[in-house]
mmJSON file of the N, C-alpha and C atoms, coordinates in Angstrom:
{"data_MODEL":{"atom_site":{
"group_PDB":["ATOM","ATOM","ATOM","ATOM","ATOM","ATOM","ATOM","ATOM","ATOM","ATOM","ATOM","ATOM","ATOM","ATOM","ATOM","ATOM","ATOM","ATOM","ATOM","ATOM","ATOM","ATOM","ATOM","ATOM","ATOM","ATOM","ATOM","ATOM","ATOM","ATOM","ATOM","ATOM","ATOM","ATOM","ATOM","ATOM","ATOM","ATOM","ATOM","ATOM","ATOM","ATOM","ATOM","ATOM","ATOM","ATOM","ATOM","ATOM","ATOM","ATOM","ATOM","ATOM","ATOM","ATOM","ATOM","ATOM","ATOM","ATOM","ATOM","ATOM","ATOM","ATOM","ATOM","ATOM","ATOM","ATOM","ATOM","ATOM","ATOM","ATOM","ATOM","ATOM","ATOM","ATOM","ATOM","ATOM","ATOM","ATOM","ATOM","ATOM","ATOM","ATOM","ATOM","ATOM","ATOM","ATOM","ATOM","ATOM","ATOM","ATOM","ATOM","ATOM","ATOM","ATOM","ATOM","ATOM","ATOM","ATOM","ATOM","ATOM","ATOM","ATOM","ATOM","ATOM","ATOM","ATOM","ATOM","ATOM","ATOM","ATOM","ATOM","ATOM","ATOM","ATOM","ATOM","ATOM","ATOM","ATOM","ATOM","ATOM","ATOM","ATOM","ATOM","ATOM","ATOM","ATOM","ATOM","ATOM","ATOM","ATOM","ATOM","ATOM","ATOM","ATOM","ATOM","ATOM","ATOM","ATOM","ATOM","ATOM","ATOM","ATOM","ATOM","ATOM","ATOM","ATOM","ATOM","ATOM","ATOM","ATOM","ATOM","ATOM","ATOM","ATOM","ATOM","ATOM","ATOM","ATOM","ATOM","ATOM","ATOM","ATOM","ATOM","ATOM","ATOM","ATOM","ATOM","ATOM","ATOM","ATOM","ATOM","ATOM","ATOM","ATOM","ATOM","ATOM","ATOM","ATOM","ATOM","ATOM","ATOM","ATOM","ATOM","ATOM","ATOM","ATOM","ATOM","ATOM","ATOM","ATOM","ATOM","ATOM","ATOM","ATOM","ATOM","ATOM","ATOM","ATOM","ATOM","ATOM","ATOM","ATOM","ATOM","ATOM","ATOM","ATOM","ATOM","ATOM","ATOM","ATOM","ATOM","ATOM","ATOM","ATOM","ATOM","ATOM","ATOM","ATOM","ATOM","ATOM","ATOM","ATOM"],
"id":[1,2,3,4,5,6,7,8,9,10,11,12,13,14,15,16,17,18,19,20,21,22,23,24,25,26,27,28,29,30,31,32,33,34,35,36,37,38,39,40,41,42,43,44,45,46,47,48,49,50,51,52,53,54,55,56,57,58,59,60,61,62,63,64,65,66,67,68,69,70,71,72,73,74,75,76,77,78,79,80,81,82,83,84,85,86,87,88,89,90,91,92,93,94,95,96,97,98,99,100,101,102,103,104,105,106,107,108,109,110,111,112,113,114,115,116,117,118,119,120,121,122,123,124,125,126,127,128,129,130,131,132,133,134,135,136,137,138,139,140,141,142,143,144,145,146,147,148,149,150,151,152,153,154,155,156,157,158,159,160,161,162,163,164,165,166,167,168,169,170,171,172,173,174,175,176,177,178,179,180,181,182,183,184,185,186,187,188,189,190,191,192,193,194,195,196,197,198,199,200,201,202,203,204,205,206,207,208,209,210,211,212,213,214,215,216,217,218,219,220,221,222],
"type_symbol":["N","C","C","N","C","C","N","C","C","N","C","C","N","C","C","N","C","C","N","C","C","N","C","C","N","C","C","N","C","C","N","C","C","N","C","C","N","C","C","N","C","C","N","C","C","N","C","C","N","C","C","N","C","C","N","C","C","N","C","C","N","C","C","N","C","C","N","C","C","N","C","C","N","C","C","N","C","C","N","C","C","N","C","C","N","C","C","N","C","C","N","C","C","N","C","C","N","C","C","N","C","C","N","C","C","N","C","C","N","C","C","N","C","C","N","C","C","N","C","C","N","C","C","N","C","C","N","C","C","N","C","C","N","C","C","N","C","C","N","C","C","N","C","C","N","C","C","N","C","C","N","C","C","N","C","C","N","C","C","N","C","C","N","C","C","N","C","C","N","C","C","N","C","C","N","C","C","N","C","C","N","C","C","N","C","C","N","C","C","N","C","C","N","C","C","N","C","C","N","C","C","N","C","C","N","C","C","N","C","C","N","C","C","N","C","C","N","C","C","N","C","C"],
"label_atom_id":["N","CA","C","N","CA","C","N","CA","C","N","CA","C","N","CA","C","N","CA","C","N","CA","C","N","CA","C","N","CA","C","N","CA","C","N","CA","C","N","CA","C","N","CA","C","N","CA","C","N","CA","C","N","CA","C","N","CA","C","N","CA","C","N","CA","C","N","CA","C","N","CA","C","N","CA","C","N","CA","C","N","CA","C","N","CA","C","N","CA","C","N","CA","C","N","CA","C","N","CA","C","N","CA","C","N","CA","C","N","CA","C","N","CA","C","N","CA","C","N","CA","C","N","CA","C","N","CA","C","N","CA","C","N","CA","C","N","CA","C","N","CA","C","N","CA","C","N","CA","C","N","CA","C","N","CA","C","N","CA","C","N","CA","C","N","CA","C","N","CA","C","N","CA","C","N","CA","C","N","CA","C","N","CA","C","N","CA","C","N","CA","C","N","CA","C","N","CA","C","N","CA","C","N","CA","C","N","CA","C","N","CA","C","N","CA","C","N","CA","C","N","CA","C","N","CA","C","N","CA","C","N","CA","C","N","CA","C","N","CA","C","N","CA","C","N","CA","C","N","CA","C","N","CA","C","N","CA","C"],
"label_alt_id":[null,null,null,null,null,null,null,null,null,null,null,null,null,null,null,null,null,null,null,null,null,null,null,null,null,null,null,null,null,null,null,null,null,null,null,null,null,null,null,null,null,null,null,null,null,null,null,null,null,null,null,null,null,null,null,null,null,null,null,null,null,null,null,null,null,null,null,null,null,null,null,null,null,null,null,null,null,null,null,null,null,null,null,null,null,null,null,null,null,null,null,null,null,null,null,null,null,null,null,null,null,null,null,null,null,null,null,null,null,null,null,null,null,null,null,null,null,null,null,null,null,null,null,null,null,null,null,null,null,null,null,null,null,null,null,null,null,null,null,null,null,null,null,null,null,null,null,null,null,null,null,null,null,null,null,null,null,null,null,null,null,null,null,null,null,null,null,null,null,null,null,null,null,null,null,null,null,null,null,null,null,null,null,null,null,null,null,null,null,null,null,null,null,null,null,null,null,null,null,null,null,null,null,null,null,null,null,null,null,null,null,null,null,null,null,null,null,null,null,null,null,null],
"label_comp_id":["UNK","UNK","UNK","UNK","UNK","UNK","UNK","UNK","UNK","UNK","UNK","UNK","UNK","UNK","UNK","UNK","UNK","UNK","UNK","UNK","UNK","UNK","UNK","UNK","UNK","UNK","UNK","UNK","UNK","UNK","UNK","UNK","UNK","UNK","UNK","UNK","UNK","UNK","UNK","UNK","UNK","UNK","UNK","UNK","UNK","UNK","UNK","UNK","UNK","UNK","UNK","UNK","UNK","UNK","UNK","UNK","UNK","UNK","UNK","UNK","UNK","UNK","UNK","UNK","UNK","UNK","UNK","UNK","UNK","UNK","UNK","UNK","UNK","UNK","UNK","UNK","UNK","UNK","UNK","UNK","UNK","UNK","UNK","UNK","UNK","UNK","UNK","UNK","UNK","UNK","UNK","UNK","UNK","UNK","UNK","UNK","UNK","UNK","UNK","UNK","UNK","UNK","UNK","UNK","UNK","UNK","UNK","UNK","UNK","UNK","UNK","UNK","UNK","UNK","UNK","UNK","UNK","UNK","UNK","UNK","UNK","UNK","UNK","UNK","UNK","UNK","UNK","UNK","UNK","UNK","UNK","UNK","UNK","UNK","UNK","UNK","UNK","UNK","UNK","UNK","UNK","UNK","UNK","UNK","UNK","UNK","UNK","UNK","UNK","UNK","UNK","UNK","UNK","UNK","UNK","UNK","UNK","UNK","UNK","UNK","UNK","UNK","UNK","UNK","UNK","UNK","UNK","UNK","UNK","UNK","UNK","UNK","UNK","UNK","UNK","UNK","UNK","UNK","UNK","UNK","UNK","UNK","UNK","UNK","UNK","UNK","UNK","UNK","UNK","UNK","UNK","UNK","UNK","UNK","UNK","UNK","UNK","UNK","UNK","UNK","UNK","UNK","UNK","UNK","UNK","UNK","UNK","UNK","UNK","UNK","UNK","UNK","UNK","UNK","UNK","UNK","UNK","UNK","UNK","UNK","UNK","UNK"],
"label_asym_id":["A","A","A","A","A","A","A","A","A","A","A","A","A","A","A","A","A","A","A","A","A","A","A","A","A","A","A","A","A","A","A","A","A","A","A","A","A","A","A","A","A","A","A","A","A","A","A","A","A","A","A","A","A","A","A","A","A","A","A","A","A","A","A","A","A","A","A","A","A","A","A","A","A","A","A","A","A","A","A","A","A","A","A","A","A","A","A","A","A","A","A","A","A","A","A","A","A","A","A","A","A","A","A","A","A","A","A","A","A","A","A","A","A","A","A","A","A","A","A","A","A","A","A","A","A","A","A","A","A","A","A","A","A","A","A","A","A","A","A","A","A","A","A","A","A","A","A","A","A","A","A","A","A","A","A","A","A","A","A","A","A","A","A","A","A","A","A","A","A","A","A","A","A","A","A","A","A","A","A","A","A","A","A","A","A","A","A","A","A","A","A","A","A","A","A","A","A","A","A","A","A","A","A","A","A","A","A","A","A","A","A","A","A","A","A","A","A","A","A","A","A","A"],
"label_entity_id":["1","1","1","1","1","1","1","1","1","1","1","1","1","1","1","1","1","1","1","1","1","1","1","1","1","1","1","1","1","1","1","1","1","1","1","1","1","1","1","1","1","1","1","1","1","1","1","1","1","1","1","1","1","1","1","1","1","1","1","1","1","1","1","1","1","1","1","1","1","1","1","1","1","1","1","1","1","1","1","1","1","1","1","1","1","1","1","1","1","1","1","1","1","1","1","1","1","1","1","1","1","1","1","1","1","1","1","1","1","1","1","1","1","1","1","1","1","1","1","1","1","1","1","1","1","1","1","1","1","1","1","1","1","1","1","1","1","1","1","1","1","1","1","1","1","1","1","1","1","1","1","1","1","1","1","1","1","1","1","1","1","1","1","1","1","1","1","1","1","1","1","1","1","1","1","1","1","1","1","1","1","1","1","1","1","1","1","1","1","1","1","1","1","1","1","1","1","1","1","1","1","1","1","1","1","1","1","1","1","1","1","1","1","1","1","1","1","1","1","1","1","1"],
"label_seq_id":[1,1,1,2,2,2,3,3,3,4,4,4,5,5,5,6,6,6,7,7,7,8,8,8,9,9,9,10,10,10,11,11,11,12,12,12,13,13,13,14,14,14,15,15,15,16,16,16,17,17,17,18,18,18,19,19,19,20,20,20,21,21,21,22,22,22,23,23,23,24,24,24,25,25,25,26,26,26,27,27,27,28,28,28,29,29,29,30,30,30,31,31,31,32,32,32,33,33,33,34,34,34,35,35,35,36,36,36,37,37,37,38,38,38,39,39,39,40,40,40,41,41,41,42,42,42,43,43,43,44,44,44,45,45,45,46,46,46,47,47,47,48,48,48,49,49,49,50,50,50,51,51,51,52,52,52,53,53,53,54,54,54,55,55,55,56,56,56,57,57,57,58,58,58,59,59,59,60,60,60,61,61,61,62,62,62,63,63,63,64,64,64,65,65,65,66,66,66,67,67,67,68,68,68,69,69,69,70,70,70,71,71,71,72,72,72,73,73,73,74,74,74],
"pdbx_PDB_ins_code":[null,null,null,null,null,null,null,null,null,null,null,null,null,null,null,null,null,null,null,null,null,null,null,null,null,null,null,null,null,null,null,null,null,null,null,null,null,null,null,null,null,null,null,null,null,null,null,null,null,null,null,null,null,null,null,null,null,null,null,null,null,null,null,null,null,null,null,null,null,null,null,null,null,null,null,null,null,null,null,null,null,null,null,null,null,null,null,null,null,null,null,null,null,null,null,null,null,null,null,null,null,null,null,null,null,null,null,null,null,null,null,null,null,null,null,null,null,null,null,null,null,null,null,null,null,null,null,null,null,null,null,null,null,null,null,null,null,null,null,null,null,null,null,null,null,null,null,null,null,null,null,null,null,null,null,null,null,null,null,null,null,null,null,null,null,null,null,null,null,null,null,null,null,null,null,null,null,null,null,null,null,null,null,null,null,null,null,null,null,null,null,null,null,null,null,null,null,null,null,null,null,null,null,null,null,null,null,null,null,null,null,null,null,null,null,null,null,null,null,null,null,null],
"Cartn_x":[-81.272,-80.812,-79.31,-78.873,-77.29,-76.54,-75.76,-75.943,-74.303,-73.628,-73.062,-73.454,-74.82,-75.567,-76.272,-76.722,-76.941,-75.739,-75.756,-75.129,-75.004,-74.122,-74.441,-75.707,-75.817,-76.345,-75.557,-75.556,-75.147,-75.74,-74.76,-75.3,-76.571,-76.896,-77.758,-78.555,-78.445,-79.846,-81.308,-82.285,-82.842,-84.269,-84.501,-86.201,-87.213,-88.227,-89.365,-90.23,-90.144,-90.778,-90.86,-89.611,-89.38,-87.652,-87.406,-85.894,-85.058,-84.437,-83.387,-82.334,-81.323,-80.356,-81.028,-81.041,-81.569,-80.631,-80.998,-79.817,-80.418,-81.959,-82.898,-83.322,-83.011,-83.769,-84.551,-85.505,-86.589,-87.204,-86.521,-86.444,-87.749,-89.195,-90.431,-90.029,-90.797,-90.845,-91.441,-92.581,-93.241,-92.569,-91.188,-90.767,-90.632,-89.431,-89.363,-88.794,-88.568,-87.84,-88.25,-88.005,-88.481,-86.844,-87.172,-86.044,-86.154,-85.721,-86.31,-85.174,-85.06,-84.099,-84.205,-83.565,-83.54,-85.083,-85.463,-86.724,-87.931,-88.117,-89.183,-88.471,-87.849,-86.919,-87.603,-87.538,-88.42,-89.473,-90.508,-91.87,-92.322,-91.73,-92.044,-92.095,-90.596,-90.23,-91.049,-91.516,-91.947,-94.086,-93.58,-95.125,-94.612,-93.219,-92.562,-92.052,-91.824,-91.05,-91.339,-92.455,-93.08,-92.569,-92.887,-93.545,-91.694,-90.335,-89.761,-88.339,-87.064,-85.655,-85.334,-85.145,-84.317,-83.211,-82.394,-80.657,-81.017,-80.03,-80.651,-78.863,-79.019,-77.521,-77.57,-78.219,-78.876,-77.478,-76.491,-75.831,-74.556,-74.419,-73.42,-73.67,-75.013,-75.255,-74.106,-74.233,-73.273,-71.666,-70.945,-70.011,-69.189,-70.38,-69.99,-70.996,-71.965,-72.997,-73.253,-72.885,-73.041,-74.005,-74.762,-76.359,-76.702,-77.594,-78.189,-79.819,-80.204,-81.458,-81.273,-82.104,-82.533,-82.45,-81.55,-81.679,-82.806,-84.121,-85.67,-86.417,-85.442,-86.49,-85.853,-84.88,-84.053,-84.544],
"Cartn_y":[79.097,77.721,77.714,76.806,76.712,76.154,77.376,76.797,75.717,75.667,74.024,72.785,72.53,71.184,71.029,72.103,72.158,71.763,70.93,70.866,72.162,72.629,73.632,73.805,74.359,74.196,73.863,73.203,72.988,73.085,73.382,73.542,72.338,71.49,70.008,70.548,71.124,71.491,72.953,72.578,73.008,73.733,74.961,75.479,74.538,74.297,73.339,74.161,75.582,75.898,76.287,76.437,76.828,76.05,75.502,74.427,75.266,76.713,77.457,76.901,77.617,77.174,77.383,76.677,77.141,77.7,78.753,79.581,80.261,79.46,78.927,77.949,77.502,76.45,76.442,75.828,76.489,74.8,74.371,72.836,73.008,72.51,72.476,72.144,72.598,72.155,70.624,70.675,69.209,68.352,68.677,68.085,68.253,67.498,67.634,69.591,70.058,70.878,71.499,72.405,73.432,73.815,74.215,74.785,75.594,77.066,78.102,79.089,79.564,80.157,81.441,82.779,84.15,84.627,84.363,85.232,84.488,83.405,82.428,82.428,82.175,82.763,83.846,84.801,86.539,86.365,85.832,85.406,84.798,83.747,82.602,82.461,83.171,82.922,83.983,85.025,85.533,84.522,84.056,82.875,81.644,81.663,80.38,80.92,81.791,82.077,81.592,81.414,80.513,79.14,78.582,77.472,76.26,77.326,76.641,77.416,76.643,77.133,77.648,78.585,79.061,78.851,79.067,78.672,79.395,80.731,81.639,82.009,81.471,81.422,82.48,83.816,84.589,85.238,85.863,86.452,85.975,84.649,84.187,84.632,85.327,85.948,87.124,87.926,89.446,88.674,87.256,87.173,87.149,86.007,85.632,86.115,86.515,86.831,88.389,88.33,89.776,90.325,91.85,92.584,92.581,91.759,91.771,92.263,92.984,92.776,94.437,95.317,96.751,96.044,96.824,96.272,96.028,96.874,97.111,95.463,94.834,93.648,92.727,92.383,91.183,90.686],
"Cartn_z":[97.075,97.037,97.261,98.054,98.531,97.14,96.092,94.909,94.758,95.908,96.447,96.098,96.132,96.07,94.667,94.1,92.688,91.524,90.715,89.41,88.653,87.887,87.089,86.32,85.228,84.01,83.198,82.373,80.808,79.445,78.201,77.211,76.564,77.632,77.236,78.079,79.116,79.281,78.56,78.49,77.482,78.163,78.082,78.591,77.862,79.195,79.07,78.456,77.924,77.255,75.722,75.752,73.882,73.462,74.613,74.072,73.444,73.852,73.844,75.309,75.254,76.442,77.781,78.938,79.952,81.033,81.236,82.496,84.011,83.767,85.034,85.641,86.8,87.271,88.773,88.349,89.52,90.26,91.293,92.283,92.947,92.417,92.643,94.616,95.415,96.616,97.214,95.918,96.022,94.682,94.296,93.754,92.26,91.484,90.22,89.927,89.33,88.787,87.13,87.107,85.835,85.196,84.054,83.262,82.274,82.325,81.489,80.775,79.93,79.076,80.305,79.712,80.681,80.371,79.262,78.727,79.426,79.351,79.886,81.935,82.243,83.936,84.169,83.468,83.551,83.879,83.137,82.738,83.92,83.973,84.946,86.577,86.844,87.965,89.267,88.926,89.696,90.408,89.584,90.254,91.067,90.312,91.261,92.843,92.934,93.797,95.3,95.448,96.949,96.833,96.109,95.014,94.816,94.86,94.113,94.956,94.931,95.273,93.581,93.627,92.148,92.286,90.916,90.694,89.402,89.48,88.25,88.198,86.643,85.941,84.661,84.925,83.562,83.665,84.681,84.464,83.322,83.814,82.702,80.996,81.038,79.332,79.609,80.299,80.044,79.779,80.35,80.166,78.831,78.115,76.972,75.808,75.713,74.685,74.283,73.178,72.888,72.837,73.132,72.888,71.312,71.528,69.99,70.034,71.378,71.443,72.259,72.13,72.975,74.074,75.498,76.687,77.002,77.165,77.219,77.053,76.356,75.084,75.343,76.77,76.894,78.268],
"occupancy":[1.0,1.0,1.0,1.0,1.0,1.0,1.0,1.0,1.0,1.0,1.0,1.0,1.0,1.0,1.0,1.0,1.0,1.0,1.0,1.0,1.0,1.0,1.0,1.0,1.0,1.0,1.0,1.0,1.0,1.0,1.0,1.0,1.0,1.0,1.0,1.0,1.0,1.0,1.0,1.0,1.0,1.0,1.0,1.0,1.0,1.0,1.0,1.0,1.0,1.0,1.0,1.0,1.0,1.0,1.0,1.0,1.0,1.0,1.0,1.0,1.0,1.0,1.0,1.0,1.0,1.0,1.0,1.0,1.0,1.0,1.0,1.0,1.0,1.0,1.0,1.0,1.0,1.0,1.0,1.0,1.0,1.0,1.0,1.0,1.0,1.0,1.0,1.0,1.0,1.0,1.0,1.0,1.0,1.0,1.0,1.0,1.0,1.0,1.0,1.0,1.0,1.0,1.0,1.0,1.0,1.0,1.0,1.0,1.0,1.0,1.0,1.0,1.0,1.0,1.0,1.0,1.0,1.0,1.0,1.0,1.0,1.0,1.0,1.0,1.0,1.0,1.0,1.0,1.0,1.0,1.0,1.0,1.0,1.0,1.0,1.0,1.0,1.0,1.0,1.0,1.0,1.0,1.0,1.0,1.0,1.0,1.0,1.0,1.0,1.0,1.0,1.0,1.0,1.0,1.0,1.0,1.0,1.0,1.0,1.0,1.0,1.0,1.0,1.0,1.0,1.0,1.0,1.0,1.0,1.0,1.0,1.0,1.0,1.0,1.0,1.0,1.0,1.0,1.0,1.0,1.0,1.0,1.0,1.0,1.0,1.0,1.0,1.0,1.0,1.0,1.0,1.0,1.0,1.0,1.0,1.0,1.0,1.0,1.0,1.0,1.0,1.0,1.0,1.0,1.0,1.0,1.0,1.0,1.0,1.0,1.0,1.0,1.0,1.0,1.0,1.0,1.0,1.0,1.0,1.0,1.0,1.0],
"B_iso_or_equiv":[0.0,0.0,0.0,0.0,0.0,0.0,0.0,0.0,0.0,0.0,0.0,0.0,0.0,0.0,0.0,0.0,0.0,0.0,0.0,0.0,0.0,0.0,0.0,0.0,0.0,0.0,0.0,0.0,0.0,0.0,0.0,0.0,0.0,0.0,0.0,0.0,0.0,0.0,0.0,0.0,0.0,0.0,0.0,0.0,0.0,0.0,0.0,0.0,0.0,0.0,0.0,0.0,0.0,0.0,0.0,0.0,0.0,0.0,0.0,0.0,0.0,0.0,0.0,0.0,0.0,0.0,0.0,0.0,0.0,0.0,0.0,0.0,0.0,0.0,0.0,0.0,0.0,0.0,0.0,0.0,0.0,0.0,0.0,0.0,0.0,0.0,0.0,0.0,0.0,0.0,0.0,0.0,0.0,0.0,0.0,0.0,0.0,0.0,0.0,0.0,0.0,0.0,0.0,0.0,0.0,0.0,0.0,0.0,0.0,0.0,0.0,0.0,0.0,0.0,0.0,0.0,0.0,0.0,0.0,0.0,0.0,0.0,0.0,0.0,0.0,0.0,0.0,0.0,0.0,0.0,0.0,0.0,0.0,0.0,0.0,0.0,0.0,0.0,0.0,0.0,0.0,0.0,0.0,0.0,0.0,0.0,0.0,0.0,0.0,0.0,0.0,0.0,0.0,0.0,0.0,0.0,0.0,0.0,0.0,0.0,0.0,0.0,0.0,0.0,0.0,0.0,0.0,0.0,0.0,0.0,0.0,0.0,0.0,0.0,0.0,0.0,0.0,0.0,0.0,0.0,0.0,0.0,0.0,0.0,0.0,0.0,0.0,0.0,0.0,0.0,0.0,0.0,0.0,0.0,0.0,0.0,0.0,0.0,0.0,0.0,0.0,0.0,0.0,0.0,0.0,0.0,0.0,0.0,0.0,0.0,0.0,0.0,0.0,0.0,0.0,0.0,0.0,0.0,0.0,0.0,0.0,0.0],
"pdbx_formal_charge":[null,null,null,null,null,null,null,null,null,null,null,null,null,null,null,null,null,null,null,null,null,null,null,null,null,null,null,null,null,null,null,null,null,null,null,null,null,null,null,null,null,null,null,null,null,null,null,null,null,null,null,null,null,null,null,null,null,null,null,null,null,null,null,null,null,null,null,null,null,null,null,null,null,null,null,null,null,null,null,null,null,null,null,null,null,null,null,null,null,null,null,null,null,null,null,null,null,null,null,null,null,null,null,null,null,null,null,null,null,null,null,null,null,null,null,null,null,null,null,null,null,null,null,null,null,null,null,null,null,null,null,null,null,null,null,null,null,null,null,null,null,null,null,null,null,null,null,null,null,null,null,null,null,null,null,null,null,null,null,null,null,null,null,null,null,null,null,null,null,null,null,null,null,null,null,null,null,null,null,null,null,null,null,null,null,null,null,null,null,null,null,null,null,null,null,null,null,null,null,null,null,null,null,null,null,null,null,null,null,null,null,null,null,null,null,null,null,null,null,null,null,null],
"auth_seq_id":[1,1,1,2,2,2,3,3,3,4,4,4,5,5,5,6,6,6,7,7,7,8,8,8,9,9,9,10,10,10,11,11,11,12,12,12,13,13,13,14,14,14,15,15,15,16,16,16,17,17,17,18,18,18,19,19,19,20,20,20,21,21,21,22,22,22,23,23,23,24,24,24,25,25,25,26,26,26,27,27,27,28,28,28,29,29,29,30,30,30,31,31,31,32,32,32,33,33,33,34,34,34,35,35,35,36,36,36,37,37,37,38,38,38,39,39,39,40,40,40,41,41,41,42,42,42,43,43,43,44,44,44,45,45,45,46,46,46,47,47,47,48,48,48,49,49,49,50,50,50,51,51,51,52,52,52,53,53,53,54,54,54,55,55,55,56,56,56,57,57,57,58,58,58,59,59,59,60,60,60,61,61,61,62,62,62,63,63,63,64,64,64,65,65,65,66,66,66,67,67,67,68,68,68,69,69,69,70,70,70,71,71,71,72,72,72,73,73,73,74,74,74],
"auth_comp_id":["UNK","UNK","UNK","UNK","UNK","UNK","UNK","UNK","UNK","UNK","UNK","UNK","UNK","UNK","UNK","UNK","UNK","UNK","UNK","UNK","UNK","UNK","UNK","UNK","UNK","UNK","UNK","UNK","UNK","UNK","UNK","UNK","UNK","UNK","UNK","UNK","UNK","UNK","UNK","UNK","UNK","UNK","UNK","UNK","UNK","UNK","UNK","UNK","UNK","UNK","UNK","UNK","UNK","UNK","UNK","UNK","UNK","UNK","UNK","UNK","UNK","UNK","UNK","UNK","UNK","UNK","UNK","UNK","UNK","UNK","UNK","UNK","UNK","UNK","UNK","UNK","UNK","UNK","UNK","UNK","UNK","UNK","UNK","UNK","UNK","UNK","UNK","UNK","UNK","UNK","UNK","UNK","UNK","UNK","UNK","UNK","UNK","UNK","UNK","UNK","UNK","UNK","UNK","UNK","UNK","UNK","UNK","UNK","UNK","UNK","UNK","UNK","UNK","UNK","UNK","UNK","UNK","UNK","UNK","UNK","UNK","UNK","UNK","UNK","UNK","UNK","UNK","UNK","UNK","UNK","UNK","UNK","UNK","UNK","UNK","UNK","UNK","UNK","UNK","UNK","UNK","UNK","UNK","UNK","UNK","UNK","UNK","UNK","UNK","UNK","UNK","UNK","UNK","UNK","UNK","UNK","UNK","UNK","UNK","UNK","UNK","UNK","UNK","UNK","UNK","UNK","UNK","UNK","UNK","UNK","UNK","UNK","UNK","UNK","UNK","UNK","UNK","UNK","UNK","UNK","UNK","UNK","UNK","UNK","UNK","UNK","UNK","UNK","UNK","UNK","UNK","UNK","UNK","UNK","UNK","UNK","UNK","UNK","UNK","UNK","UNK","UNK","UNK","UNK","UNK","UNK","UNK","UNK","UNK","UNK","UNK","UNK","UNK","UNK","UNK","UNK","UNK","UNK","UNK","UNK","UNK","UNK"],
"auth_asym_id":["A","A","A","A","A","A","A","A","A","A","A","A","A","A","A","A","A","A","A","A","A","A","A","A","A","A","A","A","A","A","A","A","A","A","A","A","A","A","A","A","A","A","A","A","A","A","A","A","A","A","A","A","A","A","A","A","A","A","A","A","A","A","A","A","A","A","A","A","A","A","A","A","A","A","A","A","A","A","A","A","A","A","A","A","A","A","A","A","A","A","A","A","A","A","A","A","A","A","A","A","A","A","A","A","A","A","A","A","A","A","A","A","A","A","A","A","A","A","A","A","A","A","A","A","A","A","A","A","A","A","A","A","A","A","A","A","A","A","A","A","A","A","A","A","A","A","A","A","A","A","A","A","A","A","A","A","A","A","A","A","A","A","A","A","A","A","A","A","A","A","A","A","A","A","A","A","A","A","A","A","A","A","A","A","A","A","A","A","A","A","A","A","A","A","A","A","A","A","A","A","A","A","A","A","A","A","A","A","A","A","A","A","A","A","A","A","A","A","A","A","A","A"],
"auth_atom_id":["N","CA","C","N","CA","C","N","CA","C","N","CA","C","N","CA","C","N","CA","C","N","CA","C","N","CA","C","N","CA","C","N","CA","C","N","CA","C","N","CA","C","N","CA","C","N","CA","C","N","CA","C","N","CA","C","N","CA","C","N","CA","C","N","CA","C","N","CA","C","N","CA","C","N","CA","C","N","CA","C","N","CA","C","N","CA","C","N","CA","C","N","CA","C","N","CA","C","N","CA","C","N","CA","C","N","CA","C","N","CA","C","N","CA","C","N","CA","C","N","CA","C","N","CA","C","N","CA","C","N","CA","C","N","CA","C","N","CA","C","N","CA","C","N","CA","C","N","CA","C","N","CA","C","N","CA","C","N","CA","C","N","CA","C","N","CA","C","N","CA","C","N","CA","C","N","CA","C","N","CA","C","N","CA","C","N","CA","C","N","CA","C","N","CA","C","N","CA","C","N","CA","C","N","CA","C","N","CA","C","N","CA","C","N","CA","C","N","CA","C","N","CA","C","N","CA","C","N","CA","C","N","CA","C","N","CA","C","N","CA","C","N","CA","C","N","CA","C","N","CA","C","N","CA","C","N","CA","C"],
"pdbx_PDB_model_num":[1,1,1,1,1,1,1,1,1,1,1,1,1,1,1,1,1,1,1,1,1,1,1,1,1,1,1,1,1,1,1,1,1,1,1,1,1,1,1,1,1,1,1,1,1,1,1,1,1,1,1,1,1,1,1,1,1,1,1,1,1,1,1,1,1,1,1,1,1,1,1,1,1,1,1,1,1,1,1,1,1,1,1,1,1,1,1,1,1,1,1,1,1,1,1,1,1,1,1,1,1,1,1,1,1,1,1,1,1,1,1,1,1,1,1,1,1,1,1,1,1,1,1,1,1,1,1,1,1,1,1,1,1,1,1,1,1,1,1,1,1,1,1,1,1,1,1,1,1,1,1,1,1,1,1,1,1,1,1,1,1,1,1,1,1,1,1,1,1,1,1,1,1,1,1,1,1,1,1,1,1,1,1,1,1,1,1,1,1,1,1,1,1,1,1,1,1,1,1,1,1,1,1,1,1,1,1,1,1,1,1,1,1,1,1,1,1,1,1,1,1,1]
}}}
């Protein structure tokens, strides 16, 4: 996705699946849009990937978030 035309993410936006921060977004082709934390992004995105333009903002975790989790389990 030309990530130019995309909005960021922000801390208001929230995964449609468990409402942690979302630092995925996946622009349905037939429309409407998904939003997934890094863990549910993992999970998810590899079914979207035909299906959807991604905008995958997971890296911004290494900037600011410290390892609280075995790399293995993140």
């Amino acid at each position: 996705m030309n990530a130019t035309l995309a909005s960021p993410l922000t801390a208001a936006d929230r995964c449609d699946r468990c409402g942690a921060k979302a630092y995925v977004r996946a622009r349905l082709h037939a429309g409407g849009e998904l939003l997934f934390c890094a863990h549910h992004g993992r999970e998810h995105l590899p079914a979207l990937k035909d299906l959807a333009d991604i905008e995958d903002e997971t890296s911004r975790l290494d900037e600011s978030t410290p390892a609280s989790a075995p790399v293995d389990e993140r």
